[in-house]
C-alpha positions as CSV (number, residue, x, y, z in Angstrom):
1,X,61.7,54.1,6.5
2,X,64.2,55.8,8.3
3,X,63.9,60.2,7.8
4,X,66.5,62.1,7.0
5,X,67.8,64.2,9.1
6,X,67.6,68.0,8.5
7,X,71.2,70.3,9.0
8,X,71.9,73.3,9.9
9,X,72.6,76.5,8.4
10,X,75.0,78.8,9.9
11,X,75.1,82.4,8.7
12,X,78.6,83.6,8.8
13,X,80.0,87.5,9.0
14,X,83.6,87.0,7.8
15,X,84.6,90.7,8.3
16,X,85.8,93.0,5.5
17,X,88.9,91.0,4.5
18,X,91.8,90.8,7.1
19,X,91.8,87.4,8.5
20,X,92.7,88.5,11.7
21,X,89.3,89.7,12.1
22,X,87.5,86.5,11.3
23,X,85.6,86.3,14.8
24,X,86.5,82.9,17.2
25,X,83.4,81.4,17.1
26,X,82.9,82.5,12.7
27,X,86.2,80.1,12.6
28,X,85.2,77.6,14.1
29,X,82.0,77.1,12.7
30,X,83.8,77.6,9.1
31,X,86.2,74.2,10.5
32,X,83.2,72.6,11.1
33,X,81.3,73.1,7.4
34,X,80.6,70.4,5.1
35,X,79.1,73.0,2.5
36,X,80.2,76.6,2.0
37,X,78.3,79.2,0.1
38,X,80.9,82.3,-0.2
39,X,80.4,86.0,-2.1
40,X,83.8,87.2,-3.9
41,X,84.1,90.2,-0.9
42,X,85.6,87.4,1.4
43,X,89.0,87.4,1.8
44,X,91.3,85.1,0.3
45,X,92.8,84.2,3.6
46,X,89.3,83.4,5.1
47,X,88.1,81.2,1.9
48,X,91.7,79.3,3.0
49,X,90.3,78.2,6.1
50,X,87.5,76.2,4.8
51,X,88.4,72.8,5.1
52,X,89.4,71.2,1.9
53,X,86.8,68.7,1.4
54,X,84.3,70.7,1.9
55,X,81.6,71.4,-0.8
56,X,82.4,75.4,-2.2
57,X,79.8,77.3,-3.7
58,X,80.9,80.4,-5.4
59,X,77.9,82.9,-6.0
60,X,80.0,85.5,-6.7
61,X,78.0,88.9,-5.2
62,X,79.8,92.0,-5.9
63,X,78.0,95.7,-5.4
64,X,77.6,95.7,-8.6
65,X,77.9,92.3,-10.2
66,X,75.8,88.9,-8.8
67,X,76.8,85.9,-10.4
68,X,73.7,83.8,-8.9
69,X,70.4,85.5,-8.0
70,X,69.2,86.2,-4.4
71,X,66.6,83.8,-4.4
72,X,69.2,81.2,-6.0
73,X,71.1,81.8,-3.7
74,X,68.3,81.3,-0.6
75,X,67.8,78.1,-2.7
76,X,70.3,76.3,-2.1
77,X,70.9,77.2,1.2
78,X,67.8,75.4,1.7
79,X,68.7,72.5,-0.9
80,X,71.5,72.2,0.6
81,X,70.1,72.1,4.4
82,X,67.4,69.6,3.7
83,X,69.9,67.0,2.4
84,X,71.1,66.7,6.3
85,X,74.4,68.7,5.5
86,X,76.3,71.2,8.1
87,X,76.0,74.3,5.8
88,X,77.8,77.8,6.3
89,X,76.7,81.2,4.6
90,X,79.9,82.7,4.3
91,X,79.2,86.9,4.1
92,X,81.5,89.5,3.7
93,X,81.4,92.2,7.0
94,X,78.0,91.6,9.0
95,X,75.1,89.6,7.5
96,X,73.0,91.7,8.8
97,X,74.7,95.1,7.7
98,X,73.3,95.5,4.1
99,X,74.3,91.8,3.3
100,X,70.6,90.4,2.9
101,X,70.3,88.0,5.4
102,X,67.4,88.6,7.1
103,X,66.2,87.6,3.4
104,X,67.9,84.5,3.1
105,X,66.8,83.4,6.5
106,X,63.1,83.5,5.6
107,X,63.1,80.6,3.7
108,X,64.9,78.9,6.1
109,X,62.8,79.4,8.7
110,X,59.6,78.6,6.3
111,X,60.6,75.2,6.2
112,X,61.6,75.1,9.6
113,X,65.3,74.3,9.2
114,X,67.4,75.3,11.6
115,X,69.5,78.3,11.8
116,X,72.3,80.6,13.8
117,X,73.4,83.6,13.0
118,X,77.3,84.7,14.0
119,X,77.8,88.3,13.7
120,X,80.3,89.6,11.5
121,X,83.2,92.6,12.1
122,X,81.7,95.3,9.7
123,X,83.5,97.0,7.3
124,X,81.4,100.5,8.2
125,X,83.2,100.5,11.9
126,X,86.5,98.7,11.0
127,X,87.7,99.9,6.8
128,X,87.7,103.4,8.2
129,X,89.4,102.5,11.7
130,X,92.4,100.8,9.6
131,X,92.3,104.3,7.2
132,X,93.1,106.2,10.7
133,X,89.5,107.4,10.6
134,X,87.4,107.2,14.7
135,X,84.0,106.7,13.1
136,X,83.4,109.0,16.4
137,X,84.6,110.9,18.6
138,X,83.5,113.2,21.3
139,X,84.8,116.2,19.8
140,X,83.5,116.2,16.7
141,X,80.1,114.1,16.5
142,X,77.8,111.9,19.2
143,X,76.2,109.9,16.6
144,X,77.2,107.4,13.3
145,X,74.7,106.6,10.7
146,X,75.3,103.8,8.1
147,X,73.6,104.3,4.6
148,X,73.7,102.1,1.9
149,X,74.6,103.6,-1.4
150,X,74.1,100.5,-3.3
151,X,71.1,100.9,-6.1
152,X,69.7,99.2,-9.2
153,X,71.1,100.5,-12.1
154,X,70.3,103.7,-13.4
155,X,68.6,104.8,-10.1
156,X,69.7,107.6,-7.8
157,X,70.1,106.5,-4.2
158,X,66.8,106.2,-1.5
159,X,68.4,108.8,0.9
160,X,66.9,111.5,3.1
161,X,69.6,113.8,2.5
162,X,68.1,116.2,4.4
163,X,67.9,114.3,7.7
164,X,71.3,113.0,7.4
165,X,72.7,116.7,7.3
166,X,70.6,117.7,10.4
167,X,71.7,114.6,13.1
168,X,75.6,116.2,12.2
169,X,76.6,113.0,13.0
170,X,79.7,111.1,10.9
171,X,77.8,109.4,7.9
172,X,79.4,105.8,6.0
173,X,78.3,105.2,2.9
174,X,78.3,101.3,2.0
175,X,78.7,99.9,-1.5
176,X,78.5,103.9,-2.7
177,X,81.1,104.3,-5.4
178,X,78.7,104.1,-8.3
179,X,76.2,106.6,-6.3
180,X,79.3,108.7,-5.1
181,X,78.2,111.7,-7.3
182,X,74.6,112.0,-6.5
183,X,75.6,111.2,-2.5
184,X,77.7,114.3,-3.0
185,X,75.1,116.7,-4.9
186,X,72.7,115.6,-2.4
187,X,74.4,116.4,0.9
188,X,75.3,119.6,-0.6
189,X,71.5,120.3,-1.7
190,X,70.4,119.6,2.3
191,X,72.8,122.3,3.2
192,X,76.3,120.7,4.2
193,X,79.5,122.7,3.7
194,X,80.9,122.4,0.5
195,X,84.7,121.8,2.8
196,X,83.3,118.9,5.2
197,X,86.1,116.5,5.0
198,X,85.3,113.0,3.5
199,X,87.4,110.6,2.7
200,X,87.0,107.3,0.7
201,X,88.8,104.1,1.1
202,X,88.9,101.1,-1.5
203,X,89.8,97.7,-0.6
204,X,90.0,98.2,3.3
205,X,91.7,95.9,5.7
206,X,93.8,94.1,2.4
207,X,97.3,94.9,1.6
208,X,95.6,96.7,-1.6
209,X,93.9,99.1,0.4
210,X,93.7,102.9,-0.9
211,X,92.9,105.9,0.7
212,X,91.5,109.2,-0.6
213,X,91.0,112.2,2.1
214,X,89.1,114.9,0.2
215,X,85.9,116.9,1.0
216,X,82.1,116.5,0.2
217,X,82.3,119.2,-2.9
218,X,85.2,117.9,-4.8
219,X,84.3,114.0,-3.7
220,X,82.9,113.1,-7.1
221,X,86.2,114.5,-8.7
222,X,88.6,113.3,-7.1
223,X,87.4,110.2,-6.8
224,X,87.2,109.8,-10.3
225,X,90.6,110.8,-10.7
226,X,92.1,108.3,-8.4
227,X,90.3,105.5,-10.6
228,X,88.2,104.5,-6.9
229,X,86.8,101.4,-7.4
230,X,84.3,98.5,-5.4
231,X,84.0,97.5,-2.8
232,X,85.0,100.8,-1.3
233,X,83.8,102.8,1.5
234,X,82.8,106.5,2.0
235,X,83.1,108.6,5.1
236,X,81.8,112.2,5.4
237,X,82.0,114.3,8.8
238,X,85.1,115.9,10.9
239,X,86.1,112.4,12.1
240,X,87.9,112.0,8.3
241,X,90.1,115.3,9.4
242,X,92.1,113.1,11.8
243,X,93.2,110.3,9.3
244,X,96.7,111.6,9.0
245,X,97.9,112.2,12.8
246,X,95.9,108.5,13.3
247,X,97.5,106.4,10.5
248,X,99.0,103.3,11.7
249,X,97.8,100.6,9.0
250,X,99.9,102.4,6.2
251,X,103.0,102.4,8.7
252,X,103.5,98.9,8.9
253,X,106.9,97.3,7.9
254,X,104.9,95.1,4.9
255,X,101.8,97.6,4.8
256,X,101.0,96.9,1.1
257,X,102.5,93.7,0.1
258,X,101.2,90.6,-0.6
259,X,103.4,87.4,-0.1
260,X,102.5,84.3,-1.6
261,X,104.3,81.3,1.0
262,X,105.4,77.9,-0.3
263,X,106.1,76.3,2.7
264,X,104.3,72.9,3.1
265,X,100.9,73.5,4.4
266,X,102.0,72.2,8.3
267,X,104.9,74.9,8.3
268,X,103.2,77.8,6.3
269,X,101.2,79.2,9.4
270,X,104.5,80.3,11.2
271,X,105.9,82.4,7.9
272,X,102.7,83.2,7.2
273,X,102.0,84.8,10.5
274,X,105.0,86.7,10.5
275,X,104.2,88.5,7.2
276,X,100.4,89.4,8.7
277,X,101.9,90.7,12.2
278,X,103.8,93.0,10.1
279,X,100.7,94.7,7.8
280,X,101.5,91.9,5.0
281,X,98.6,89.7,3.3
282,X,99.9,86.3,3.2
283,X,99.0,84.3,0.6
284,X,99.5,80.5,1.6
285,X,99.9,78.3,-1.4
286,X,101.9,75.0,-0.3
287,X,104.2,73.9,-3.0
288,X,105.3,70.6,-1.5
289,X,104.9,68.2,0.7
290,X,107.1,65.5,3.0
291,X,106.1,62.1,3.9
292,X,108.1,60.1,6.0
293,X,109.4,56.9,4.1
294,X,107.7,53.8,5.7
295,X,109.2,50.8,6.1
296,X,112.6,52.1,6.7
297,X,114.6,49.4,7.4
298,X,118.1,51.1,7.2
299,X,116.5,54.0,9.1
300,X,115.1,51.6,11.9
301,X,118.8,49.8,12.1
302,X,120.3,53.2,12.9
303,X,118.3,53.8,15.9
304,X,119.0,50.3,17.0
305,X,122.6,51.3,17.9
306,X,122.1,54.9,17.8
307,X,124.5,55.0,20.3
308,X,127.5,53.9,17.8
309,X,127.3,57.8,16.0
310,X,129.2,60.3,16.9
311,X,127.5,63.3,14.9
312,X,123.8,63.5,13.5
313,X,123.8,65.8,11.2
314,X,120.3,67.2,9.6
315,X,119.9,69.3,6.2
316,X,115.6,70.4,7.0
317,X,113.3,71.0,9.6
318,X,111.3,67.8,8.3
319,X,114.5,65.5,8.7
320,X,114.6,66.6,12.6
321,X,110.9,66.2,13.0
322,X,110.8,62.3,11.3
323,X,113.8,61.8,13.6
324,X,111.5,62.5,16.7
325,X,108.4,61.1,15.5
326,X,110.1,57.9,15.1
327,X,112.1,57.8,18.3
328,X,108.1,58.3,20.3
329,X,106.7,55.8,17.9
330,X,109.5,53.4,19.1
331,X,109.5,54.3,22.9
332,X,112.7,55.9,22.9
333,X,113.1,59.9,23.9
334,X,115.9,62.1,24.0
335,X,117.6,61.0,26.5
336,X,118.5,58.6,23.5
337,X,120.5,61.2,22.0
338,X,122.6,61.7,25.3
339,X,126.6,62.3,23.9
340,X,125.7,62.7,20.7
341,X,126.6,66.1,18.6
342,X,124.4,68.1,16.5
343,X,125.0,69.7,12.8
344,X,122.1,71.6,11.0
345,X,122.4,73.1,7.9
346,X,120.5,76.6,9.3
347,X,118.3,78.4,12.4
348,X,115.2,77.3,11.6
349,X,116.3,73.5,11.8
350,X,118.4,74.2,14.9
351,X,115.4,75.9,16.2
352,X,113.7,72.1,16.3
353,X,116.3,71.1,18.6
354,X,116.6,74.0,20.8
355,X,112.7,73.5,21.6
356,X,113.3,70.4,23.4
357,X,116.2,72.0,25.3
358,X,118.8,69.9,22.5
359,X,121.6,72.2,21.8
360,X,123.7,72.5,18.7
361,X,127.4,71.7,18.0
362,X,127.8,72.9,14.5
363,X,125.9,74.9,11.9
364,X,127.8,77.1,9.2
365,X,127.7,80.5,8.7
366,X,126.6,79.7,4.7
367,X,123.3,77.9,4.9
368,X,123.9,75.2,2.2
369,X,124.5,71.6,1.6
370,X,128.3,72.5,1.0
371,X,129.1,74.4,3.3
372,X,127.6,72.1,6.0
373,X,129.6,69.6,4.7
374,X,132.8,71.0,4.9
375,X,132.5,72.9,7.8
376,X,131.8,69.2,9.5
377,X,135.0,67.6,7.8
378,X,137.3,70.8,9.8
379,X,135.5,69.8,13.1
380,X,135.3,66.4,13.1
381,X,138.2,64.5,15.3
382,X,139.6,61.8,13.9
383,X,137.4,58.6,13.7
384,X,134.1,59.9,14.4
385,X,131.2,58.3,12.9
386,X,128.5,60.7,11.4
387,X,124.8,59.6,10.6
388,X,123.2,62.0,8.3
389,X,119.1,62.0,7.8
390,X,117.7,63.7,5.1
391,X,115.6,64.0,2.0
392,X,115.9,61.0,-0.6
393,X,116.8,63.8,-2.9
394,X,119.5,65.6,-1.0
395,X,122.0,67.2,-2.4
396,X,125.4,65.2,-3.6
397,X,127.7,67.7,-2.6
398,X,127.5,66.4,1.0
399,X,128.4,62.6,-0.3
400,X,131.4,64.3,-2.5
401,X,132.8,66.2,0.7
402,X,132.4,63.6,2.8
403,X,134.2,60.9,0.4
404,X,136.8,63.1,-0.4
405,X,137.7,63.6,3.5
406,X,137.2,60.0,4.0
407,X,134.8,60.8,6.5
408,X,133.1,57.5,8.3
409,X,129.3,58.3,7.5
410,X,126.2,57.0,6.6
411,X,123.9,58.8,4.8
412,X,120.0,57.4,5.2
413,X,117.2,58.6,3.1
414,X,114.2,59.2,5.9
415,X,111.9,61.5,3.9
416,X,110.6,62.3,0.2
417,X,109.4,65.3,-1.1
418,X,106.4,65.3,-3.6
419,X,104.9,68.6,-5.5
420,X,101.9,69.3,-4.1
421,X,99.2,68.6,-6.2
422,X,95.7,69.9,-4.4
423,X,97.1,73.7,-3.8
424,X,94.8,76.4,-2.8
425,X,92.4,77.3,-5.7
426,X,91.9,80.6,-3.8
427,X,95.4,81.5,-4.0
428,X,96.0,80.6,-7.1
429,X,93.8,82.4,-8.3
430,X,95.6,85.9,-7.2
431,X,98.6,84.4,-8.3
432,X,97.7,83.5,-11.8
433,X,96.1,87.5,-12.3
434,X,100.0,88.2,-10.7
435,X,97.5,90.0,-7.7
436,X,100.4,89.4,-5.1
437,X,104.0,91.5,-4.6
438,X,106.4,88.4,-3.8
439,X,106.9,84.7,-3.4
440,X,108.7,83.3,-0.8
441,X,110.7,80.0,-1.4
442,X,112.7,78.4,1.9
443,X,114.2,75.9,-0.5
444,X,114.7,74.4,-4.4
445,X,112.0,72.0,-4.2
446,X,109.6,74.9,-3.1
447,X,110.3,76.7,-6.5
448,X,109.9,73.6,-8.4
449,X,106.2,73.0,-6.5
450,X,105.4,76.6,-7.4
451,X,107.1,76.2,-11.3
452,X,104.4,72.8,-11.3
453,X,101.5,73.9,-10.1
454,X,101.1,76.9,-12.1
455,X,102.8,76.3,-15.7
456,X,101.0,79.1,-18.0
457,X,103.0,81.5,-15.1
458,X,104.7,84.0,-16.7
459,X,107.7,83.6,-14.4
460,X,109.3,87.0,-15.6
461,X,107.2,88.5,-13.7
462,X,107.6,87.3,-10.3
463,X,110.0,88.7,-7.6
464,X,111.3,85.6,-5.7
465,X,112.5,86.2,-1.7
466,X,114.7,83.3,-1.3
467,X,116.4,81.5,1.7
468,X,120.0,80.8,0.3
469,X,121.9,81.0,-2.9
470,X,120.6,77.2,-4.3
471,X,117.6,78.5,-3.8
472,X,117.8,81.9,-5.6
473,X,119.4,79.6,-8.1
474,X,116.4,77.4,-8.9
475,X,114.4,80.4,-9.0
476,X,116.6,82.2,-11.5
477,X,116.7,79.7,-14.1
478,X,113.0,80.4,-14.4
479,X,113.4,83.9,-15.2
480,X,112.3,84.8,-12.2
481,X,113.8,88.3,-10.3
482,X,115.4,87.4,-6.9
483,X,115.7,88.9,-3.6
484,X,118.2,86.7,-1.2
485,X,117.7,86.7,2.9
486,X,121.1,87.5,4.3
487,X,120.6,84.6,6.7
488,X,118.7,81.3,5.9
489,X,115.7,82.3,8.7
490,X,112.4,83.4,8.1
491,X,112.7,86.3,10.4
492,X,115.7,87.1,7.7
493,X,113.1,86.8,4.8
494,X,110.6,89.1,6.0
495,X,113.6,91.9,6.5
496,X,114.3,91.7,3.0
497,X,110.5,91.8,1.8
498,X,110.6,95.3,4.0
499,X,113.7,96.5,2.8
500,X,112.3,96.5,-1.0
């Protein structure tokens, strides 16, 4: 009888939120998983990176809330391992920083199953450098001392208050916001200045973070005033007294803002990327999707005697792209294309062509159906044959201009567009508690997929960014309140999130 084989276990530092500082190899590995075990401090844009038929395992550890026990937990990492699986501890920060993983390794490493640790970004270094805070600095302090603040209910913190005054070096408090009074009363017992600057910041690295720069006396106060909540962290020494002149985070053009993108999941990274270069959290919950109709026959008989058109005129990105895929699938390149003209419907579809060196004849200043349409019938010379390719759903008005002009056209159906119907569960999550500032829709369909997916919506409630007027049309008739990019690009988009 054949044994089976033992996995692997990988324990994973995802950082303190931001995507961006998911570590190379910590992505990789998460690509790779067949079974993730995940705490609710992970980020939303991490837990989007675990592949989608992978096994997720929620256990839900907060500071001060665990939704499955630590030995659970260590439980089924083992379970889990033994049934021959490829198994990744997803942790927020380090797993090594406070994050119990020395503890969940033991078990592991009774039974012999194999292990590797991949270090994590911690929130101690990085939450205070994105609050403008040098954790040191040669002018202030030589040393930095992590301390957790985290204790069983009801119990004052394990700290020698005393010899954390006496090294004067900067001090970060982890998981301390429940503690954050007796931390205070406690430095101030061992003899630190009522006026040492301290600052506290909640929800580092996210486009929720807040920051409170206050001192060691009236910590407990203000803090309690500004509402602070977990996960949070707190910074005491002179380093906190250079947060202002060192801000950079909160400067960002989309510092703050969350953007939920409906852009089918193979064209969400672009937007999406845009909105994090910029200090946005990007959200990515694909609305739809495009599939290529097989067994095109009319489609096929086009490119046959491609040569016989005149114009080819494109509505989407996807109609260019089918175009292509079928003209390589076919042995044909574009060289193919050679005499013919080019109409697109905006930038981002010309931008296709004008990455294989294809330039563009026509696109209207409007970016819409109509205007494409017309614009063609005042450019076209007299008996020029146009072949459009498009969505099977396009819009009439192009067939009603084009009739009316007596243009010669044909007008061939190469893609359809479905509603996506395995979205992000992590996204939608945030979107359903309305945890996210916009929603950015780059056509109709897109607010129909997002008006599908996520009926019980109250749609009042959402602020729409919206590439054209058909668009911002579709998303009005759902209540919802609309902000329209002056031009149909996404570069266009992310100026009018800013400008809000």
């Amino acid at each position: 009888m054949e044994q089976k084989r033992t996995g692997k276990v990988w324990l994973v530092g995802a950082g303190p939120s931001d995507a961006g500082l998911l570590t190379v190899k910590g992505l990789r590995v998460l690509q790779n998983a067949e079974v993730v075990i995940y705490d609710k401090l992970v980020g939303i844009e991490i837990l989007n990176l675990i592949p989608k038929d992978a096994k997720k395992i929620d256990v839900g550890k907060l500071p001060t809330y665990h939704r499955i026990p630590q030995d659970e937990i260590n439980r089924i990492l083992l379970e889990e391992a033994l049934e021959g699986r490829t198994v990744v501890r997803l942790k927020g920060g380090d797993p090594f920083m406070f994050g119990r993983g020395g503890e969940e390794l033991e078990l592991l490493h009774e039974h012999q199953v194999p292990f590797e640790v991949v270090p994590g970004v911690t929130s101690a270094i990085a939450v205070p450098a994105y609050a403008g805070i040098p954790v040191t600095h040669r002018d202030f302090c030589s040393s930095l001392h992590i301390i957790t603040g985290h204790t069983k209910e009801g119990e004052t913190p394990n700290i020698d208050f005393q010899a954390a005054v006496n090294m004067k070096g900067t001090l970060v408090f982890l998981m301390g916001v429940s503690a954050i009074e007796s931390i205070s009363e406690g430095l101030l017992d061992a003899g630190m200045a009522s006026d040492m600057p301290a600052a506290v910041i909640e929800r580092g690295t996210t486009a929720r973070q807040r920051k409170l720069l206050t001192t060691v006396g009236n910590l407990p106060g203000d803090a309690a005033k500004a509402e602070i909540r977990n996960p949070s962290v707190i910074v005491i020494g002179q380093v906190c007294s250079l947060s202002e002149n060192f801000e950079w985070a909160g400067e960002r053009p989309l510092a703050g803002k969350r953007v939920v993108v409906t852009r089918p999941e193979k064209l969400n990274s672009v937007l999406s990327q845009k909105v994090r270069d910029l200090g946005g959290e990007a959200l990515e919950f694909p609305c739809i999707q495009t599939r290529p109709i097989s067994d095109n026959k009319a489609f096929n008989a086009a490119l046959e005697r491609i040569k016989e058109y005149n114009w080819l005129v494109f509505s989407s990105a996807a109609g260019v792209e089918v175009l292509f895929d079928r003209m390589l699938e076919t042995g044909r390149d574009i060289r193919d294309l050679y005499g013919i003209k080019i109409a697109v419907i905006g930038a981002g579809t010309a931008k296709v062509f004008t990455q294989r060196g294809i330039r563009i004849e026509y696109m209207p200043e409007s970016y819409n159906v109509a205007s494409l349409a017309s614009g063609l019938v005042n450019v076209l010379a007299p008996g020029e044959k146009v072949l459009v390719l498009r969505a099977r759903e396009g819009s009439e008005d192009l067939n009603r201009i084009f009739d009316q002009a007596a243009i010669c056209y044909e007008d061939i159906p190469v893609y359809d567009t479905f509603y996506e119907s395995d979205s992000n569960i992590f996204a939608k999550e945030a979107i359903l508690s309305y945890d996210f500032d916009y929603a950015a829709f780059t056509s109709a369909s897109t607010v129909g997929g997002f008006v599908n997916a996520l009926p019980q919506l109250n749609f009042e409630k959402v602020t729409a960014v919206c590439i054209g007027e058909e668009t911002a049309k579709a998303a009005r008739s759902h209540g919802m309140k609309c902000v329209v990019a002056e031009k149909a690009t996404l570069d266009s988009m992310i100026e009018a999130i800013a400008q809000e």
